[in-house]
C-alpha positions as CSV (number, residue, x, y, z in Angstrom):
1,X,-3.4,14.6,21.7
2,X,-6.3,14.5,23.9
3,X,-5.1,17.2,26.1
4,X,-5.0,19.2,22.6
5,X,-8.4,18.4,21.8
6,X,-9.5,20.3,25.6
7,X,-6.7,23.1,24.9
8,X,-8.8,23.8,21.8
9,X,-12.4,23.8,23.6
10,X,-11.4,25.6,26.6
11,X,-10.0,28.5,24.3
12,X,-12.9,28.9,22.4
13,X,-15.7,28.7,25.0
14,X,-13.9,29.9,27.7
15,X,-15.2,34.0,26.8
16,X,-18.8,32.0,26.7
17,X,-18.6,30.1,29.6
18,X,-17.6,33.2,31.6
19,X,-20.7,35.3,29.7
20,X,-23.1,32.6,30.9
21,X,-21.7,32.5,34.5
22,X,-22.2,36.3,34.7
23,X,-25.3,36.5,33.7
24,X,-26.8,33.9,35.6
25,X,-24.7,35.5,38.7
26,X,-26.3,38.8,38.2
27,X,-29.6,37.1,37.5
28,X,-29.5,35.5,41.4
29,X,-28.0,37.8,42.8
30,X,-30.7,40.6,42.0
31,X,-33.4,38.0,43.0
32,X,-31.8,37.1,46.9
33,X,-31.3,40.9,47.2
34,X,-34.9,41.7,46.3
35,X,-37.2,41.7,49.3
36,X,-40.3,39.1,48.1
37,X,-43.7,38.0,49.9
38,X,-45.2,34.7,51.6
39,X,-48.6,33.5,50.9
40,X,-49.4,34.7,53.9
41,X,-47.9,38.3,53.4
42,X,-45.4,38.0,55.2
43,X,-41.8,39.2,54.3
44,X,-39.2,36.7,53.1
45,X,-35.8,36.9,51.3
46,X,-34.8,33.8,48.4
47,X,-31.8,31.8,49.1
48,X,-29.0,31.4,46.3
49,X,-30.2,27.5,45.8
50,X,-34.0,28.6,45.1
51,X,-32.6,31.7,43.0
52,X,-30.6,29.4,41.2
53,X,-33.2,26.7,40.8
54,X,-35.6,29.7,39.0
55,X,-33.1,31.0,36.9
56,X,-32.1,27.7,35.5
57,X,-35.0,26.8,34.2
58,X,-35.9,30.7,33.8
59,X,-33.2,31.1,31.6
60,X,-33.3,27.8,29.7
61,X,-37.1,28.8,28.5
62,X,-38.6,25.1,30.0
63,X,-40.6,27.6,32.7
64,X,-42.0,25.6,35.4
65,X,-43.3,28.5,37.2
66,X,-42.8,31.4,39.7
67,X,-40.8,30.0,43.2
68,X,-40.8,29.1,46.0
69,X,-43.9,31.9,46.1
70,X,-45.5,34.5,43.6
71,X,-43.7,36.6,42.9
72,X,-44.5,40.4,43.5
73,X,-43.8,43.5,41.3
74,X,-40.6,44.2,41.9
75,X,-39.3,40.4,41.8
76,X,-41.5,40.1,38.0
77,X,-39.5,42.9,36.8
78,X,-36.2,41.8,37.7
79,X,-37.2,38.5,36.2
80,X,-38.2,40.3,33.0
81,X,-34.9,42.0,32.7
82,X,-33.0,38.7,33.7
83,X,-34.9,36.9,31.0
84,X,-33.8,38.9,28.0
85,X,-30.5,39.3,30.3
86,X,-29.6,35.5,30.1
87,X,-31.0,34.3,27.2
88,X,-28.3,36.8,25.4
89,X,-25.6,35.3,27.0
90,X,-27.3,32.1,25.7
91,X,-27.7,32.9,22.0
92,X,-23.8,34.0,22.5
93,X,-23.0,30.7,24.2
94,X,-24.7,28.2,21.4
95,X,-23.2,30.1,18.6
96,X,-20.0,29.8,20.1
97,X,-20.5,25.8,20.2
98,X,-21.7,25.7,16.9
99,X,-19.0,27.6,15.8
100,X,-16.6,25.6,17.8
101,X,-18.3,22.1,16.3
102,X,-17.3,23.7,12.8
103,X,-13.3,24.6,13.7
104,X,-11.0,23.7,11.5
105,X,-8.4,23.3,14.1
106,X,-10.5,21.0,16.5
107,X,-11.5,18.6,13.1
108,X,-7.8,18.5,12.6
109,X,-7.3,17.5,15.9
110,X,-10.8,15.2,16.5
111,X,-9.2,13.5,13.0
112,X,-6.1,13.0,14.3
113,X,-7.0,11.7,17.7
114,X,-9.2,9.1,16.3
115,X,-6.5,8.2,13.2
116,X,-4.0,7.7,16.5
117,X,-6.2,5.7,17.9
118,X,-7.0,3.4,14.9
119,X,-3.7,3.0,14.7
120,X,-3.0,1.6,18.3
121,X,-5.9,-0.7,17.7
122,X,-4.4,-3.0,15.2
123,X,-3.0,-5.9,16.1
124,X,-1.3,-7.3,12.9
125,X,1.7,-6.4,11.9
126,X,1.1,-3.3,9.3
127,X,2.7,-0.7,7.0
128,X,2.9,2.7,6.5
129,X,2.2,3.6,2.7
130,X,2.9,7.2,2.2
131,X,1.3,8.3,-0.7
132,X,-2.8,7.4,-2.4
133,X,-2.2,6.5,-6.1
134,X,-3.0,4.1,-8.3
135,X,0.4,1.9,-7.7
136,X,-0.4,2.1,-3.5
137,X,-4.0,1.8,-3.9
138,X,-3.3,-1.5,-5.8
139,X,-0.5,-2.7,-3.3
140,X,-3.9,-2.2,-1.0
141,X,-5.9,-4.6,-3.0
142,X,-3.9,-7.4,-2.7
143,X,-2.4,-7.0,1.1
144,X,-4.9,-5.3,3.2
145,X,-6.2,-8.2,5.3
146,X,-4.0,-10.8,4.3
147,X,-1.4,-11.3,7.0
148,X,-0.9,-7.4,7.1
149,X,-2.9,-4.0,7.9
150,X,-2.2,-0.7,6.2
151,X,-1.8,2.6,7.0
152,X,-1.8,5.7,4.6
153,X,-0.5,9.1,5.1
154,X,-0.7,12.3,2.0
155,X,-0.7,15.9,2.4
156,X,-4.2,16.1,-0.4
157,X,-7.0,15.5,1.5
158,X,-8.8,15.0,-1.8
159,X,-6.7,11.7,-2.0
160,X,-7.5,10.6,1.5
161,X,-11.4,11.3,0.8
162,X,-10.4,8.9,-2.5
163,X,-8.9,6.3,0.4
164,X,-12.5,6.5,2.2
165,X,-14.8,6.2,-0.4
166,X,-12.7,2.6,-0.9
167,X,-14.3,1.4,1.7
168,X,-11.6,-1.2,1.9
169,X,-12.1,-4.3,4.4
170,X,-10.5,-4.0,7.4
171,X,-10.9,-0.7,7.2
172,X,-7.4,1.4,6.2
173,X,-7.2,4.5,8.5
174,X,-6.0,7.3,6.5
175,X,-4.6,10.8,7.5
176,X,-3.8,14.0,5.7
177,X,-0.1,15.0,6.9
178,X,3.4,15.2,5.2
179,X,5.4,12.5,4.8
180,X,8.0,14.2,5.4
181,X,7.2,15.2,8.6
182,X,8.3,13.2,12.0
183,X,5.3,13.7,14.1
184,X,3.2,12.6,11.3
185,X,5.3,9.7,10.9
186,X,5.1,9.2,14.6
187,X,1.5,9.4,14.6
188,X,1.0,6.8,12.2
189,X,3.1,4.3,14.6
190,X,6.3,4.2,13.4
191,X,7.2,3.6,16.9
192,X,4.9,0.4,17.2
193,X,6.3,-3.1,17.8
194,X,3.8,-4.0,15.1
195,X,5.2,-1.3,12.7
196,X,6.7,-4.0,9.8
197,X,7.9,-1.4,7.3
198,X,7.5,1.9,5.5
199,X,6.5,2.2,1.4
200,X,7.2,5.1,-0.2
201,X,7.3,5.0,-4.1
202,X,7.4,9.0,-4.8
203,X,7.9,10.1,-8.3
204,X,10.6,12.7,-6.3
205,X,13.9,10.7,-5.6
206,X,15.0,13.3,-3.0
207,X,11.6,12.9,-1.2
208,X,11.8,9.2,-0.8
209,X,15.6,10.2,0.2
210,X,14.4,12.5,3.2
211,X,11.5,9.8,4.1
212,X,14.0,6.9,4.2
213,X,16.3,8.4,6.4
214,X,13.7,10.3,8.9
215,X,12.5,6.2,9.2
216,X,15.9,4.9,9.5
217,X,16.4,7.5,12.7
218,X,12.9,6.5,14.1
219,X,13.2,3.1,14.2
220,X,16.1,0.8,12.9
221,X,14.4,-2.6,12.8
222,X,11.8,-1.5,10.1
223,X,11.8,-2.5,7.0
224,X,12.1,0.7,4.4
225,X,10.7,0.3,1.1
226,X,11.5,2.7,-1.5
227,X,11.6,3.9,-4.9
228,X,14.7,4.6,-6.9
229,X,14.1,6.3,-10.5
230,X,18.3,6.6,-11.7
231,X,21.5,4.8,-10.9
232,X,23.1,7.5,-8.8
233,X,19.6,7.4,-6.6
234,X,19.7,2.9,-6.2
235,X,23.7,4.0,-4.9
236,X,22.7,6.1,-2.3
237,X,20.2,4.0,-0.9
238,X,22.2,1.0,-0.9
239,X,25.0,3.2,0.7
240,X,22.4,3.9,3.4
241,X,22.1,0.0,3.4
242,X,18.8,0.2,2.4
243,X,18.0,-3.3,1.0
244,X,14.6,-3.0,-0.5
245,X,14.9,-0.2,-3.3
246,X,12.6,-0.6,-6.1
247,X,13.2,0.9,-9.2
248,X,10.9,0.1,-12.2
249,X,12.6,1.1,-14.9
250,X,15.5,-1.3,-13.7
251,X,13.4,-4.1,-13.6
252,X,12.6,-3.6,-17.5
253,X,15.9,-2.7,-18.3
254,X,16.4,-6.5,-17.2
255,X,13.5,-8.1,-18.4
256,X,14.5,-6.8,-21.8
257,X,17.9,-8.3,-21.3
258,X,16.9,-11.5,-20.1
259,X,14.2,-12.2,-22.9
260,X,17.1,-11.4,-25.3
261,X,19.8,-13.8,-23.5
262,X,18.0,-16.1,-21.3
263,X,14.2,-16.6,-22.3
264,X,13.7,-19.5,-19.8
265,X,15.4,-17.0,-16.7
266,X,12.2,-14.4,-18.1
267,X,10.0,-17.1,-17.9
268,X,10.2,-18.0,-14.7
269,X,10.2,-14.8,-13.5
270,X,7.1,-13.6,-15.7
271,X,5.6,-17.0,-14.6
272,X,5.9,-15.4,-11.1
273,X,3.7,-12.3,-11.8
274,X,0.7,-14.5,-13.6
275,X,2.5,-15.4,-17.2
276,X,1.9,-19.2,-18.0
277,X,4.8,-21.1,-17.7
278,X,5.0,-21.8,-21.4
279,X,7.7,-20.0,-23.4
280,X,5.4,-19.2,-26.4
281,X,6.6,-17.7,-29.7
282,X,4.9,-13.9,-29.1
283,X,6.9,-14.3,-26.3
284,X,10.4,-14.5,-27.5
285,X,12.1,-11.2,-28.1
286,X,13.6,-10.9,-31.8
287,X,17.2,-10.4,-32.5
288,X,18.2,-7.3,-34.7
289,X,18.3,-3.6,-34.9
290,X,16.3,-1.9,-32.0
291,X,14.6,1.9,-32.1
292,X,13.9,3.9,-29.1
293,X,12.1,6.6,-28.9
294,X,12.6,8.7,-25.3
295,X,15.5,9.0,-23.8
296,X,14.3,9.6,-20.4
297,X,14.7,7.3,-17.4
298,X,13.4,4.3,-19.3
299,X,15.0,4.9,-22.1
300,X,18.4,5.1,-20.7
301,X,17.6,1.7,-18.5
302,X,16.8,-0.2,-21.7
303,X,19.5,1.3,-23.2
304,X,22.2,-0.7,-20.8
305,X,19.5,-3.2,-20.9
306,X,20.8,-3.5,-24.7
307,X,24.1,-2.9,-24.7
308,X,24.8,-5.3,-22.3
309,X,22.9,-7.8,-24.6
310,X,25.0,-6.8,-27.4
311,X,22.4,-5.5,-29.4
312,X,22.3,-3.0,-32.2
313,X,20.0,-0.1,-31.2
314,X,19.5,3.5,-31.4
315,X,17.8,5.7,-29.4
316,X,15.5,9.1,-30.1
317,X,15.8,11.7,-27.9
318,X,11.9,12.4,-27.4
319,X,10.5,14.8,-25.0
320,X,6.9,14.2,-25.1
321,X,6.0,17.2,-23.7
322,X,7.9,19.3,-25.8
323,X,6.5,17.6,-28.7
324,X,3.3,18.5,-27.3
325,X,3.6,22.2,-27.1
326,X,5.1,22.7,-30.4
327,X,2.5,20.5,-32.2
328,X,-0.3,21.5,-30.1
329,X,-0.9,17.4,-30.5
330,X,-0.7,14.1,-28.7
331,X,-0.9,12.0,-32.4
332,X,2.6,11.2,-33.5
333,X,2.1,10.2,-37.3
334,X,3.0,14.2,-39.4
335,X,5.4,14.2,-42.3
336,X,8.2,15.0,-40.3
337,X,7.2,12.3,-37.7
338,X,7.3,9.7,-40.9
339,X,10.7,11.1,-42.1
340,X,12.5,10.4,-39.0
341,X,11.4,6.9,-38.6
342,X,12.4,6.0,-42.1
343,X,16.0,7.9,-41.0
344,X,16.2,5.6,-37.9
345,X,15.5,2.7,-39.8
346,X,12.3,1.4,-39.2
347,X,11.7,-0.4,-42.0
348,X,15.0,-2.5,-41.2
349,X,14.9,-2.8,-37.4
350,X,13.1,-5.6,-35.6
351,X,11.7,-4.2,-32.7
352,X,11.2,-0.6,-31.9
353,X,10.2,0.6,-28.0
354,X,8.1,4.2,-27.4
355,X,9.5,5.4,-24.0
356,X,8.0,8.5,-23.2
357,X,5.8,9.8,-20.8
358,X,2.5,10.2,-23.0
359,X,0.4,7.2,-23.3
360,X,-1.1,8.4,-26.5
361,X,2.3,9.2,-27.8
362,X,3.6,6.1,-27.5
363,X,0.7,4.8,-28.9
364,X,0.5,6.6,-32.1
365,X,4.5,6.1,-32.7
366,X,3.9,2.2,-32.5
367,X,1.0,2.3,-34.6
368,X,2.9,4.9,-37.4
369,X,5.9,2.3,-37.4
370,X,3.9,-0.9,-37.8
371,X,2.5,0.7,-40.8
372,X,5.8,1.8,-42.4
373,X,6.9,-1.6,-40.9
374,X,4.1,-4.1,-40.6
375,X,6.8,-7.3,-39.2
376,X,8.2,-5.1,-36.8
377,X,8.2,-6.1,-32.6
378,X,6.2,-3.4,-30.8
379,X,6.8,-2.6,-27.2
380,X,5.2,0.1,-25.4
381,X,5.4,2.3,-21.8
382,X,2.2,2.6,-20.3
383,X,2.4,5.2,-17.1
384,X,-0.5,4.3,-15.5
385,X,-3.0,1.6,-15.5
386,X,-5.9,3.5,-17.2
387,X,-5.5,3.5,-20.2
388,X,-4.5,-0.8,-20.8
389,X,-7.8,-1.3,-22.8
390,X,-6.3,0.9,-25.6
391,X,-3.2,-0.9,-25.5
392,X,-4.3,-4.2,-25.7
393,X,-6.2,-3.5,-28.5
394,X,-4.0,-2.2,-30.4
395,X,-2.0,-5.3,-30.7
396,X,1.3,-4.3,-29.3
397,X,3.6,-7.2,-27.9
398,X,5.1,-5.9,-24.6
399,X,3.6,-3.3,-22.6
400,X,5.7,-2.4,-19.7
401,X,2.8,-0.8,-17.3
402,X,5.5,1.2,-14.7
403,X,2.8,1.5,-12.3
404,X,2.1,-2.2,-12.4
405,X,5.2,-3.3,-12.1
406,X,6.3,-1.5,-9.2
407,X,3.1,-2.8,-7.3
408,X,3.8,-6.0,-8.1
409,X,7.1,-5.6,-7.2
410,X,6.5,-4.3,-3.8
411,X,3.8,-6.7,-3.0
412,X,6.1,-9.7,-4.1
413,X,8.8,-8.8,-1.8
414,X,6.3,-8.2,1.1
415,X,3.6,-11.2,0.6
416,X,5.7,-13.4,-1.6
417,X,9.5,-12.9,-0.4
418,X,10.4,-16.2,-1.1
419,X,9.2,-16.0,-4.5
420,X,11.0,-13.0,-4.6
421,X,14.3,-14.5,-3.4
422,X,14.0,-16.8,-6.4
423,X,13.9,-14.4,-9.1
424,X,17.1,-13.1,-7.7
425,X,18.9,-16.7,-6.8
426,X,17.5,-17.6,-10.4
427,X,19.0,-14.4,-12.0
428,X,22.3,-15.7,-11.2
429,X,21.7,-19.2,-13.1
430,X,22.3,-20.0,-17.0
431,X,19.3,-20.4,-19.4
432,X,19.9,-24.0,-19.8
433,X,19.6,-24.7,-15.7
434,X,15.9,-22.3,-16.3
435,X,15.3,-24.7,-19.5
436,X,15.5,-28.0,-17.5
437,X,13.6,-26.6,-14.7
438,X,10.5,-25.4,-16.5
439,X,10.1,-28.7,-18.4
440,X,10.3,-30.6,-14.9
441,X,7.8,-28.3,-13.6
442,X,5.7,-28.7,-16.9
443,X,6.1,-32.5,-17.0
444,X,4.5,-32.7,-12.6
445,X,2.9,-30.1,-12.3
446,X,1.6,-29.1,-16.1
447,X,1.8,-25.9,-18.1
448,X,0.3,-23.0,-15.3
449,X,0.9,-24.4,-11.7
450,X,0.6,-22.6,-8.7
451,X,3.7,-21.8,-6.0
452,X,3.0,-21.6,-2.3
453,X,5.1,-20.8,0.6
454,X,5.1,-22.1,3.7
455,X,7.2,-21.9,7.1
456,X,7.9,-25.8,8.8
457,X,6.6,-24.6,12.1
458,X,3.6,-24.9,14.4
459,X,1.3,-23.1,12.4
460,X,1.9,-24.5,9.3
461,X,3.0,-27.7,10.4
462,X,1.8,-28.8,13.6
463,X,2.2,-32.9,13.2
464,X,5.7,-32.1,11.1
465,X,6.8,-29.7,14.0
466,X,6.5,-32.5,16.8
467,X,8.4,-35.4,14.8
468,X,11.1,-33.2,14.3
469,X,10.9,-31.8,17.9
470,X,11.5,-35.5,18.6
471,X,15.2,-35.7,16.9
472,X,13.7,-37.3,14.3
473,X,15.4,-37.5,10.3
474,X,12.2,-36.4,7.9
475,X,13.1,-35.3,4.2
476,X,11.7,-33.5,1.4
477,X,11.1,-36.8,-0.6
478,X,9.0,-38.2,2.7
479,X,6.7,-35.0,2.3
480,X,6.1,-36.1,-1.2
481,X,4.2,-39.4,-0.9
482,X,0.6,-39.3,-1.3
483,X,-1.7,-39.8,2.0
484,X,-4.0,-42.0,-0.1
485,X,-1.3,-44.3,-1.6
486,X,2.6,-43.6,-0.2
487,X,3.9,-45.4,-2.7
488,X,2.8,-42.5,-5.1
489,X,4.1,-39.2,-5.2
490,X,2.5,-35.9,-5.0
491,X,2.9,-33.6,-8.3
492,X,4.9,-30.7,-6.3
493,X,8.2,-29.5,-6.8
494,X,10.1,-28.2,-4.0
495,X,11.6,-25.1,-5.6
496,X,13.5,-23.5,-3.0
497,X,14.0,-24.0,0.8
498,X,15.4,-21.1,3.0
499,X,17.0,-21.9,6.3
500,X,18.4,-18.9,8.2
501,X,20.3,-17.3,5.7
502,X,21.4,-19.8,3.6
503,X,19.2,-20.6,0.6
504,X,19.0,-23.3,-1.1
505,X,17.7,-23.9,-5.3
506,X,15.9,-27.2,-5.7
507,X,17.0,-28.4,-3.2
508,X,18.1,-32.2,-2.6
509,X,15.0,-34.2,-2.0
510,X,17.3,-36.5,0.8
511,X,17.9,-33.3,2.4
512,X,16.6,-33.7,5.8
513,X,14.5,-30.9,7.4
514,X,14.2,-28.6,10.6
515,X,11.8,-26.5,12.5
516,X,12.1,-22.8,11.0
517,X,12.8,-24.2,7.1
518,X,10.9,-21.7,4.9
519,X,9.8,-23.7,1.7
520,X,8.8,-22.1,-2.2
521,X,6.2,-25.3,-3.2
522,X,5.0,-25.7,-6.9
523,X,2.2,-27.8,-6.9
524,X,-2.0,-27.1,-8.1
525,X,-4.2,-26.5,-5.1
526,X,-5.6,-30.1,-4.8
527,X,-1.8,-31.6,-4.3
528,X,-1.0,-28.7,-2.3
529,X,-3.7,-29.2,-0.2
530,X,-3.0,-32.9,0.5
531,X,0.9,-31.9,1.7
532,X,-1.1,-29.1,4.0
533,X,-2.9,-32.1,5.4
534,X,0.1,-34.6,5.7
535,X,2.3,-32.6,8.0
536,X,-0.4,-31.1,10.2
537,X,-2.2,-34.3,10.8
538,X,-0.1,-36.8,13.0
539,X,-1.9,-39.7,11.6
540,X,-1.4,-39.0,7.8
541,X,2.0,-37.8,8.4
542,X,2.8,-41.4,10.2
543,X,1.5,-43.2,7.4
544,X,3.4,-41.5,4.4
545,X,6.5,-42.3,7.0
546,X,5.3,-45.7,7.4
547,X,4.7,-45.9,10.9
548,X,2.5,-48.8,11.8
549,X,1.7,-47.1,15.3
550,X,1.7,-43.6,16.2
């Protein structure tokens, strides 16, 4: 790259350089040919070092002077000719580095150098987000710094100006390029031994196709994260044993089943992203007739969402933009509009979903069939998260926010993938097993506990580590006695404990642990804090054992 960067100067000031070097040749030369005088008359001829000593300074207008003696007649008007001679060549010379400082080639390349070079300089494990939107920029929020560093890559520099003016902390080098492209790929250290992953979450399915594969081919031990929009799409991926494909409308399609069918499974799962861990009554999806309007991608994932819930439903074949253009409005609510919903059977259903891709459209058709049918469940699609105010206010019961949930989803399985493992282990669970489990974590830890995760190793668990180092037997119940009074326990729950690849669900609190366990904690931060303190420090750690001497 840097032999680029002098490829690119030497081109463009080489026809200056050799403009300067010939005028300031001619300009010595004439002045060692020319016969000049002594101060004391005598005859005398300049050398090429006191000719070039004159014409330096000559030529750069500082002036110190005629040298190394006045200069007679025909000297001065060599000089005078060599003056205007070389301060052309200068003017040509200057505007050739000015226009050189404003090439779009070299910027390219200056920008690229230095983007390179950011790159090298990190020292975390980071990874490559290719694309600057609202879902990436959020993924940004919540992982730049913590435990990872990002990169970005897009082709629209107006987006990587957008990345700039972030001014995130640590900084997040950004470079315009295709994603598509190796060398781009390449230069954003795909080949690094810090390199953890790729993230791309195009709206295209056959670009994140093409990205996925060019990173499979570059490097094997990367993880590859990307977005899946249809079924045929979250095949081909797996087929490429791509293990990480994240497909929004999926993840709805199975919320909307699980609310149905297992309410304490979407609990704990919606208790993950933020919900309180309280199955309240808005909560609870209502059994009945269900309306859909869109049959896009969403609506044909709720769709199977639906039928494999056994529920009544019928869905609207909507194009929002078609609606658009022969309307020439976003405001669902005409005559027509009313007529249809009264054909569906609005005023019998009991929940009825607007799936299109027009915020205000699905807005408008929620707030046209509450009025026809004031009892009925509202959910709503929200594209992006700009317009959530609106929705909010408008009283609807689920909004599905497909840019949130894929950010959350992609920052879960990166920053929380044991939490992430337990949606999935849980998934497979009846709603009775989710029941009793929420009311135990209720009863220890209360109504909105925090989860933590934690690896049983020197970092995390220095005094733990070295016991266990030792040979010795330590279990999960001996972690849970207080360090102020062992004969108490600490309110956490020990939700899930991963060692190697086998996983185990609430685990048995006799079961005795090793170094390398990875452990999913419920707890509040004050108990949690006290565990962080019991098997770090040796002391408190021997005295919830019972030691009497260390």
């Amino acid at each position: 790259m840097n032999e680029q960067i002098v490829w690119i100067v030497l081109k463009r000031l080489r026809t200056p350089f050799l403009v300067i070097i010939i005028t300031f040749a001619i300009s010595i030369l004439g002045l060692v040919l020319i016969q000049g005088t002594d101060n004391n008359g005598n005859p005398y001829q300049m050398t090429f070092f006191d000719a070039f000593y004159f014409v330096t300074y000559m030529a750069s207008t500082i002036g110190f002077g005629e040298a190394p003696y006045t200069f007679n007649y025909e000297q001065r008007m060599w000089v005078s000719f060599s003056i205007y001679f070389t301060v052309i060549g200068w003017f040509y010379g200057i505007g050739a580095i000015v226009s050189l400082i404003q090439d779009e080639a070299l910027k390219k390349a200056l920008n690229r150098n230095s983007f390179r070079n950011h790159v090298r300089n990190i020292n975390k494990p980071f990874y490559i987000i290719l694309g600057y939107n609202g879902i990436t920029k959020s993924i940004i929020d919540r992982l730049n710094g913590h435990n990872y560093r990002l990169v970005v890559l897009d082709k629209d520099e107006e987006k990587i100006d957008e990345l700039i003016l972030e001014n995130f902390y640590p900084n997040v080098p950004g470079f315009v390029g295709d994603a598509t492209n190796q060398k781009m790929l390449k230069i954003a250290g795909i080949h690094q031994k810090n390199c953890a992953g790729v993230i791309s979450l195009f709206e295209d399915d056959m670009v994140n196709s093409k990205i996925a594969t060019i990173s499979k081919l570059l490097n094997k031990k990367i993880d590859i994260i990307v977005k899946a929009t249809s079924k045929a799409q979250l095949e081909h991926f797996k087929s490429m044993d791509l293990k990480h494909v994240k497909n929004p409308f999926d993840i709805i399609s199975k919320r909307i089943y699980y609310g149905i069918t297992a309410p304490y499974i979407w609990l704990l799962e919606m208790w993950m992203y933020g919900h309180i861990l309280k199955l309240k009554k808005r909560d609870q999806f209502p059994l009945g007739k269900y309306i859909i309007y869109g049959k896009g991608r969403m609506g044909k994932a709720i769709q199977e969402g639906l039928q494999k819930a056994g529920i009544e439903y019928v869905i609207e074949d909507f194009d929002s933009q078609r609606y658009i253009e022969e309307k020439n409005t976003t405001i669902f609510g005409d005559d027509d509009d009313i007529q249809r919903l009264l054909e569906l059977g609005v005023k019998e259903s009991a929940c009825i979903i607007a799936a299109t891709q027009n915020d205000l459209l699905n807005l408008t058709i929620l707030n046209k069939a509450k009025q026809l049918n004031p009892k009925i469940f509202t959910m709503a699609r929200e594209n992006t998260l700009d317009d959530l105010n609106i929705f909010q206010a408008s009283k609807i019961n689920k909004i599905y926010i497909v840019e949130k949930i894929l950010a959350d989803a992609t920052y879960s399985y990166i920053a929380r993938p044991l939490a992430d493992l337990f949606i999935q282990e849980a998934r497979k669970k009846d709603d009775e097993w989710a029941r009793i489990i929420v009311h135990m974590l209720n009863n220890i830890t209360g109504m909105n506990p925090m989860y933590f995760e934690t690896v049983l190793n020197d970092a995390n668990a220095y005094a733990l580590t070295l016991r266990l180092e030792k040979g010795e037997n330590i279990s999960l119940a001996d972690l849970r006695r207080s360090r102020a009074d062992r004969n108490e326990m600490l309110h956490v729950v020990f939700l899930l404990l991963k060692r190697g690849n086998e996983i185990y669900l609430m685990p048995d609190a006799r079961m005795n642990l090793q170094i390398g366990d990875e452990l999913l904690i419920v707890s509040d931060e004050e108990n949690y804090s006290d565990f962080e303190y019991i098997v770090n420090n040796i002391y408190e750690l021997e005295y919830v054992l019972g030691y009497t001497t260390s």
